[in-house]
C-alpha positions in Angstrom: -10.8 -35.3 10.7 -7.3 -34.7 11.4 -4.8 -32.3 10.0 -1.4 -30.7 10.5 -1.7 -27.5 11.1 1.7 -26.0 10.6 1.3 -27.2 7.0 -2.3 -25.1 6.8 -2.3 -22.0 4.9 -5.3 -19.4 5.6 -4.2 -17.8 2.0 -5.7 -14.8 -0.1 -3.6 -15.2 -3.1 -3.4 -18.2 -5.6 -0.1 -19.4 -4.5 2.1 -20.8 -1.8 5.9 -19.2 -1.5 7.8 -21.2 0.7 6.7 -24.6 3.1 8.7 -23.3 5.9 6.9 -20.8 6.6 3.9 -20.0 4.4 2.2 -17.1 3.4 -0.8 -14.7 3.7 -0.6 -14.0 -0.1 2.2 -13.3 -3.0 4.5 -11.3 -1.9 5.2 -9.1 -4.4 8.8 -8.9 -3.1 12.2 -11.2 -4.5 13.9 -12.9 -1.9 17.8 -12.2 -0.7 17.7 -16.0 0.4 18.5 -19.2 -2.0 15.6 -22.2 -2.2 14.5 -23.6 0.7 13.7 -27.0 1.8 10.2 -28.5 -0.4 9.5 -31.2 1.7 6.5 -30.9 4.3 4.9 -33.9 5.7 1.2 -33.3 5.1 -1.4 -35.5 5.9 -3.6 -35.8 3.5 -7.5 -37.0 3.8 -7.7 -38.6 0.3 -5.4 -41.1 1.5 -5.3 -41.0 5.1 -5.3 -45.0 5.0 -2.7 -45.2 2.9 -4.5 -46.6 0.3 -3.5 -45.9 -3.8 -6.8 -44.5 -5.3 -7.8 -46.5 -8.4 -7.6 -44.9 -11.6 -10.5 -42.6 -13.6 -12.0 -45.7 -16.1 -11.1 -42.3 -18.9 -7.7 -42.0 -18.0 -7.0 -43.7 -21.3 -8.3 -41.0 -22.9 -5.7 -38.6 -21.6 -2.7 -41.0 -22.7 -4.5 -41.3 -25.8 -4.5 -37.3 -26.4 -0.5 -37.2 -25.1 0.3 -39.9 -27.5 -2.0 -38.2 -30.4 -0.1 -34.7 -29.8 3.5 -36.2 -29.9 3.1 -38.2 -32.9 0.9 -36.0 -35.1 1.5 -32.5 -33.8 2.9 -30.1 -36.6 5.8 -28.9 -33.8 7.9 -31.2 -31.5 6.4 -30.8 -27.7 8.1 -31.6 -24.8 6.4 -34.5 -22.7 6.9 -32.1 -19.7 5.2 -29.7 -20.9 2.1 -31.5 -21.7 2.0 -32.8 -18.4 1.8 -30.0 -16.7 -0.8 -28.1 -19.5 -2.9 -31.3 -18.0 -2.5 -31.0 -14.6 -3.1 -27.1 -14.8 -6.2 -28.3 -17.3 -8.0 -29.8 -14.2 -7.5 -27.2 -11.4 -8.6 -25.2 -13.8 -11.7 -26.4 -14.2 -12.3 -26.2 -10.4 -13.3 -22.4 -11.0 -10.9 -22.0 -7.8 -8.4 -18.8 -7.7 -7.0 -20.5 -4.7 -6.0 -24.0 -5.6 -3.1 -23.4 -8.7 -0.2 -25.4 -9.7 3.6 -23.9 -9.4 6.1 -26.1 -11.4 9.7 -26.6 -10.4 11.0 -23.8 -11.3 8.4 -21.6 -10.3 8.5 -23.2 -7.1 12.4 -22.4 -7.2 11.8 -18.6 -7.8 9.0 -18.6 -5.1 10.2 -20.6 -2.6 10.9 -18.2 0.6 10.5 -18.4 4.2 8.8 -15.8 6.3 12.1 -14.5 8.2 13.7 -14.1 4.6 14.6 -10.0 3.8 12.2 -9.2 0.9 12.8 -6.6 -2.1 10.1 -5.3 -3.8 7.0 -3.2 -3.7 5.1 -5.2 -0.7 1.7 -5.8 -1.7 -0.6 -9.0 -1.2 -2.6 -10.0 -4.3 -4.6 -12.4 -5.4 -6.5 -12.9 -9.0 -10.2 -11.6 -8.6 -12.7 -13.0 -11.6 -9.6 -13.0 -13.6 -7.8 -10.1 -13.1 -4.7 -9.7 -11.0 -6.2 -7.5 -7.5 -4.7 -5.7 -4.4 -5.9 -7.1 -1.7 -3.8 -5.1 0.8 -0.4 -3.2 0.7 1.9 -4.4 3.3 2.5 -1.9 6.2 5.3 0.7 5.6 6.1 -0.3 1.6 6.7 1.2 -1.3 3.3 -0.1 -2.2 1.6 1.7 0.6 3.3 4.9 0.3 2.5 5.1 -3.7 -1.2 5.0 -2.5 -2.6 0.9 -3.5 -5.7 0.2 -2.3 -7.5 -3.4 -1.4 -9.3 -3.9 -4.7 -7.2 -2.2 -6.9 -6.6 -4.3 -10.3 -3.4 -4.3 -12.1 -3.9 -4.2 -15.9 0.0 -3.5 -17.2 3.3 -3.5 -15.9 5.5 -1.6 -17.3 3.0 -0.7 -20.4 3.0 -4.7 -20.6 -0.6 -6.4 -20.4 -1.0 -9.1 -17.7 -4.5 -10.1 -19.3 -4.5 -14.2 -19.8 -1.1 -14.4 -17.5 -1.1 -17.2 -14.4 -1.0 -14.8 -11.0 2.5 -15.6 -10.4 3.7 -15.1 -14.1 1.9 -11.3 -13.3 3.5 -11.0 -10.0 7.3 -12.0 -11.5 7.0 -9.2 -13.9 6.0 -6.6 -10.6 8.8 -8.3 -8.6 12.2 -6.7 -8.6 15.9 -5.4 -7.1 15.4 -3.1 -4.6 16.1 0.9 -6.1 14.1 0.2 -9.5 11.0 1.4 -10.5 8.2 -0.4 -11.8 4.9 1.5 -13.4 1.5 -0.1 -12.6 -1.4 0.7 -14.9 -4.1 0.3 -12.3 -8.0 0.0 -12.3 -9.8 1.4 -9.2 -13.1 0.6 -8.5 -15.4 3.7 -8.7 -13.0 5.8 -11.1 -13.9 5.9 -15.1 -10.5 5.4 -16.5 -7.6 3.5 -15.3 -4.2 5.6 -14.1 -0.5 5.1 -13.9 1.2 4.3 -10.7 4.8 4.9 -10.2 6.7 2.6 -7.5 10.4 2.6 -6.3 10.9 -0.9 -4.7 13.1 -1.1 -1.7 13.8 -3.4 1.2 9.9 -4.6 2.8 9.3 -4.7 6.3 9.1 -8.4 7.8 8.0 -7.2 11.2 4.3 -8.2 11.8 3.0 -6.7 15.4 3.1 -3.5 15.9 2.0 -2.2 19.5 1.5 1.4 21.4 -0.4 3.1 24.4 -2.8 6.0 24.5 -4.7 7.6 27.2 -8.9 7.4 26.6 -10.7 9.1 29.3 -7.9 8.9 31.4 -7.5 5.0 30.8 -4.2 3.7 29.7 -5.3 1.3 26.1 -3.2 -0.8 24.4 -3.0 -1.1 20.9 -1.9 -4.1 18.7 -1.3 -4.2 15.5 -1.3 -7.4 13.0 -0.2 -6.6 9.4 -0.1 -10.5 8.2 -0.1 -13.9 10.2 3.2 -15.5 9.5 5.5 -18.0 11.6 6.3 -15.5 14.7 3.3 -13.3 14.6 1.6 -15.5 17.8 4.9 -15.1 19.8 5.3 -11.6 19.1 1.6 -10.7 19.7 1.7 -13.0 23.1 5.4 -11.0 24.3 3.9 -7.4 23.0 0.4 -8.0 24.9 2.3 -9.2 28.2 4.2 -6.0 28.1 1.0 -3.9 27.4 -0.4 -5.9 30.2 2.5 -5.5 32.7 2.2 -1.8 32.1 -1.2 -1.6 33.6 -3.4 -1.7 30.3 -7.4 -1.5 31.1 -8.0 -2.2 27.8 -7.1 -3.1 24.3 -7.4 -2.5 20.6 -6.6 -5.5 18.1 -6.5 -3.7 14.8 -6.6 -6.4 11.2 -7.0 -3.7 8.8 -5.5 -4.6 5.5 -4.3 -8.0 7.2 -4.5 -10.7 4.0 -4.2 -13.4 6.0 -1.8 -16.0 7.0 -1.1 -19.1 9.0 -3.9 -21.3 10.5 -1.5 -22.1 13.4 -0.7 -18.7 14.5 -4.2 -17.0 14.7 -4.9 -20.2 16.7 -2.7 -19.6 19.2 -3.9 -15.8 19.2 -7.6 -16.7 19.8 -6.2 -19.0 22.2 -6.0 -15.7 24.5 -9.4 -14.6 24.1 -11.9 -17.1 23.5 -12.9 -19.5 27.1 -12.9 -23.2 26.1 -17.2 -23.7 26.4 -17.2 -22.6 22.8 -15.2 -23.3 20.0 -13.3 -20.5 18.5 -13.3 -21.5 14.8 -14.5 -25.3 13.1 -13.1 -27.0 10.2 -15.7 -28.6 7.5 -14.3 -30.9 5.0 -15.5 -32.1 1.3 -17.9 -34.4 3.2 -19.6 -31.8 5.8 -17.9 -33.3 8.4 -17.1 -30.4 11.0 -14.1 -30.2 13.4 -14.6 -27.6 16.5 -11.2 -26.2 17.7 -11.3 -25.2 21.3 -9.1 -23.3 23.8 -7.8 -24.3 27.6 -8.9 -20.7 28.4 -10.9 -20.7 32.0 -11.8 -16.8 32.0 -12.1 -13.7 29.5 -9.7 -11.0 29.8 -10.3 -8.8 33.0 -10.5 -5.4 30.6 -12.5 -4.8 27.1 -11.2 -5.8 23.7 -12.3 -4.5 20.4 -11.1 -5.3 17.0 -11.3 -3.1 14.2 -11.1 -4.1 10.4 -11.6 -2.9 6.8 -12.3 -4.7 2.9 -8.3 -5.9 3.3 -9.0 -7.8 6.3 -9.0 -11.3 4.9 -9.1 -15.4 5.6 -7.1 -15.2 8.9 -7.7 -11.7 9.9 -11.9 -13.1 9.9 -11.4 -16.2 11.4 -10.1 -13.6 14.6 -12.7 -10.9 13.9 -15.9 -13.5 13.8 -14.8 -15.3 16.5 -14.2 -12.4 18.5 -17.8 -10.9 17.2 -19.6 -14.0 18.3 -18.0 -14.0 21.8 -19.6 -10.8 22.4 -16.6 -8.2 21.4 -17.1 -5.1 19.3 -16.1 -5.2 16.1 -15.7 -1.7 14.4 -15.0 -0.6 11.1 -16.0 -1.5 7.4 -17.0 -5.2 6.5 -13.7 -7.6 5.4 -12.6 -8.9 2.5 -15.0 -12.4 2.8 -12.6 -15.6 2.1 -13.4 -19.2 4.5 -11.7 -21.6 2.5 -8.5 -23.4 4.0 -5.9 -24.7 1.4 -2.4 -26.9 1.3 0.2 -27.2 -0.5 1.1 -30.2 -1.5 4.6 -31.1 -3.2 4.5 -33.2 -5.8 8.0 -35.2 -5.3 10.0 -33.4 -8.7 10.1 -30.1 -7.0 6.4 -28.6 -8.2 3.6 -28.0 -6.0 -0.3 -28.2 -6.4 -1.9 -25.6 -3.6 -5.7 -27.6 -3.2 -8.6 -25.9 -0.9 -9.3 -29.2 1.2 -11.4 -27.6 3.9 -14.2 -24.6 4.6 -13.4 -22.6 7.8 -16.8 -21.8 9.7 -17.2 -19.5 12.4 -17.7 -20.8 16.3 -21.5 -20.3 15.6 -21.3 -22.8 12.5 -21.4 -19.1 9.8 -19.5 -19.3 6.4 -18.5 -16.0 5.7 -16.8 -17.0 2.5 -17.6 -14.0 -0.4 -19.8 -12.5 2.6 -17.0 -10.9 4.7 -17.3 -10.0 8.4 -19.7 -7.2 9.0 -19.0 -5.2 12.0 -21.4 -4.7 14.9 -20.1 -0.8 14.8 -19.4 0.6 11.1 -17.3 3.1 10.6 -16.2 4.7 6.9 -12.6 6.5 7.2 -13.2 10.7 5.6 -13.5 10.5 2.0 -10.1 11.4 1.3 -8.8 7.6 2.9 -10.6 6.9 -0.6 -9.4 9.8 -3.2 -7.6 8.8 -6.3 -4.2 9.6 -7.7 -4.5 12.2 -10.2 -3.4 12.0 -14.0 -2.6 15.8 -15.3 -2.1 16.1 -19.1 -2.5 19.7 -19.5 -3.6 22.4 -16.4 -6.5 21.8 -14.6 -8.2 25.9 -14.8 -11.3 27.5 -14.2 -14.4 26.0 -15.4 -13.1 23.0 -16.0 -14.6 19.9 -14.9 -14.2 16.4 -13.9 -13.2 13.4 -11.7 -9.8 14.8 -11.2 -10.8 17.9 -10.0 -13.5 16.1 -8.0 -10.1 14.3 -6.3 -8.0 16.9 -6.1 -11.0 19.3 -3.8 -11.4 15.8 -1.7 -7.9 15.6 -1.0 -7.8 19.6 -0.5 -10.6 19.4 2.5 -8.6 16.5 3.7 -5.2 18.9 4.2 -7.5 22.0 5.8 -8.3 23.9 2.8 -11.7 25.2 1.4 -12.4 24.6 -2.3 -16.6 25.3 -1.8 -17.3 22.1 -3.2 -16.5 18.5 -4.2 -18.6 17.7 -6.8 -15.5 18.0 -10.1 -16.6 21.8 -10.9 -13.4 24.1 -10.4 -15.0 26.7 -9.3 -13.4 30.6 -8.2 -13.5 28.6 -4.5 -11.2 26.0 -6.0 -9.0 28.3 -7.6 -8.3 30.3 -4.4 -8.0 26.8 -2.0 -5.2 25.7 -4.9 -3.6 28.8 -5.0 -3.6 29.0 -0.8 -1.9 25.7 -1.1 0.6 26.7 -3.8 1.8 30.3 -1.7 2.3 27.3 1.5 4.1 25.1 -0.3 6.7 27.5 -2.3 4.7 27.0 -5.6 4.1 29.5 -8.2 0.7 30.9 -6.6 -1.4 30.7 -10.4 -4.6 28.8 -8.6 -4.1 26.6 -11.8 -3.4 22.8 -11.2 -0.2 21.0 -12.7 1.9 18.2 -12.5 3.6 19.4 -9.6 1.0 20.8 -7.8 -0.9 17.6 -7.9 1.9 15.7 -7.1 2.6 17.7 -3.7 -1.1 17.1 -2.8 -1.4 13.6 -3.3 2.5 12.9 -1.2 0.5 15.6 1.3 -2.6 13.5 1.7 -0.9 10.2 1.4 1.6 11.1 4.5 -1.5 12.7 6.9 -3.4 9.0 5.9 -0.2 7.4 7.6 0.2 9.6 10.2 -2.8 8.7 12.1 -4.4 11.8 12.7 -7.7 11.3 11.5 -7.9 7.7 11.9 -11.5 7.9 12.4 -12.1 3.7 12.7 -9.5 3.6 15.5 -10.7 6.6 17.2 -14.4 5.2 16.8 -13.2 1.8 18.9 -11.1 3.9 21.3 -14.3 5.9 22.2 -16.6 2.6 22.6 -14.6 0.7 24.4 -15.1 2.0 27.7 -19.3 2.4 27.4 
């Protein structure tokens, strides 16, 4: 079976921006840069011999319905338009949220490569048994700092429904200039009702490896970051672990949490690093069963430990690295991933559109389809409950006696900042009060113990920056602790 790699897209989301580079997922982002180039030389399976495939014995009846709608139909169609409602009409009937059509001008719209600037809110989705679903928020957006979660599912934009629209018709209406605000309705999973979201779009980050040092037990540990796999993650990981290395490292951290995905091609060449050429380090299975092992030129393992950790936004590319590195014998630590093996290209159609088909399964070096399974870790590892509080929607003061899921969030997120409510159950107890009203007297709030708009407000930004700071990272401090035993 043979393929072109560079044309390969490990993808979360249902749909392709941009051959030139490809990407882990929609980028909810709009690009500074005009269209790029569609062409990409793919090399198709179905017609690897160059051979014109004979035509369905009941295409007639297709022609027969075009011809039946022009003539008869009350309102004058365009022929365009019915041709695409058919070819949208059979990949929908695959039952496949990853292989979509994008017409011409969507395509236009879309169409960005992975060095472009992006403006927007920087989030990954993908459409999840219909509705339109985080799967992770891109590292150091607007998205990230407003609190999205992997899972998360968008049910209005702007007081707008997205119900019954195509993924990208959802994410054009989330897209937008950089300094306006967009309003998510969103629906967490685990909370009763659904709650507003307010996000200021701004310039997202393109960089992709992020890498730093610590001291375990006296060790010096590298660790590397990978927030998507995109055109020059390989090269950057490869020049970022050199340097780690070159400082003396004795050991190293590879850290995929709330990675979507990416290119085939680049966590390739990544794996390339790790995994010795006697076993494969990910196979390719096509519509027939027949199964391609990739291997490396690798002679010898790293001379120091490796551990990778991962969480539910770890996804397609991000598990084709964390399986193979499980089944080489390497921790993996965290919770299990997101659970997508299918391999998809885009294919341009020659009028500008694009039809983005899943033409392969990806398997694991041991022959494992983790595909709706995820990658479970060999050492699991939940972050502290707050990593998983919920923004809080105040109508009227939250007081004494009351009860509920927002006070249940609000007492989570209090313990997370050092303060003592008694309890975290939704009962505002006189423990509660005097925790809110300890917060209020350190923050330069009127000190009433009663929770409001702003007080909530402070908490949440509060709790949302000590999540980003790092400080109780307890997955990463988990894999900095085993990696030495």
């Amino acid at each position: 079976m043979k393929f072109k790699k560079q044309y390969i897209f490990i993808l979360i989301a249902a749909l392709v921006l941009g051959f030139a580079g490809g990407f882990a997922g929609v980028k909810l982002a709009q690009p500074d840069q005009a269209e790029q180039d569609h062409k990409a030389d793919i090399d198709l399976p179905l017609d690897k011999d160059n051979e014109e495939m004979e035509q369905p014995k009941n295409m007639d009846k297709v022609v027969q319905a075009f011809n039946l709608i022009k003539k008869h139909y009350l309102k004058d169609v365009k022929d365009q338009e019915l041709i695409e409602g058919a070819v949208k009409g059979m990949l929908g009937t695959l039952d496949d949220p990853y292989s979509t059509y994008m017409d011409a001008e969507t395509m236009e719209q879309f169409n960005e490569t992975i060095e472009s600037s992006f403006e927007g809110i920087g989030a990954e989705v993908s459409m999840v048994n219909g509705k339109v679903t985080i799967i992770a928020p891109i590292k150091d957006s607007p998205a990230e700092e407003a609190g999205l979660r992997p899972n998360d599912q968008i049910l209005k934009v702007d007081k707008e429904s997205v119900e019954g629209l195509e993924l990208y018709e959802a994410v054009e209406k989330i897209r937008g200039k950089k300094g306006s605000k967009v309003v998510l309705q969103v629906q967490r999973p685990g909370v009763s009702e659904p709650f507003d979201v307010t996000i200021k779009r701004d310039d997202i980050p393109v960089e992709t490896v992020y890498s730093k040092e610590k001291e375990i037990d006296g060790k010096k540990t590298g660790i590397l970051e990978i927030t998507t796999f995109s055109e020059n993650t390989a090269t950057e990981f490869k020049e970022q672990l050199t340097k780690l290395e070159e400082d003396g490292i004795e050991g190293l951290v590879i850290d995929v949490r709330g990675n979507p995905g990416g290119l085939f091609n680049a966590v390739e060449d990544i794996l390339k690093l790790f995994i010795t050429k006697d076993v494969p380090y990910v196979q390719i299975e096509d519509q027939n069963g027949e199964k391609t092992p990739y291997y490396s030129d690798l002679k010898e393992k790293k001379d120091y430990p490796v551990s990778v950790v991962i969480d539910e936004g770890s996804a397609s590319a991000s598990e084709i690295l964390a399986v193979a590195m499980k089944e080489a014998g390497y921790d993996i630590v965290g919770t299990k991933s997101f659970g997508k093996g299918t391999v998809q290209q885009a294919v341009p159609m020659g009028d500008g559109s694009t039809i983005k088909l899943t033409f392969y399964k990806w398997l694991s070096p041991e022959g494992n389809w983790i595909h709706e399974k995820g990658v479970e870790p060999t050492i699991k590892v939940k972050q502290a409950d707050y990593f998983y509080s919920n923004p809080v929607q105040i109508d009227k003061q939250l007081t004494y006696n009351h009860t509920g899921d927002n006070i249940k969030n609000i007492q989570i997120m209090l313990l997370g900042l050092g303060y003592e409510p008694g309890r975290k159950d939704g009962y505002f107890n006189k423990e509660t009060e005097k925790a809110v009203k300890q917060f209020q007297q350190d923050n330069d709030l009127q000190a009433t113990g009663k929770i409001d708009k702003e007080t909530a407000g402070l908490i949440e930004a509060q709790i949302v920056d000590h999540i980003r700071s790092g400080d109780d990272d307890q997955q990463m401090a988990k894999a900095l602790e085993e990696l030495y035993k």
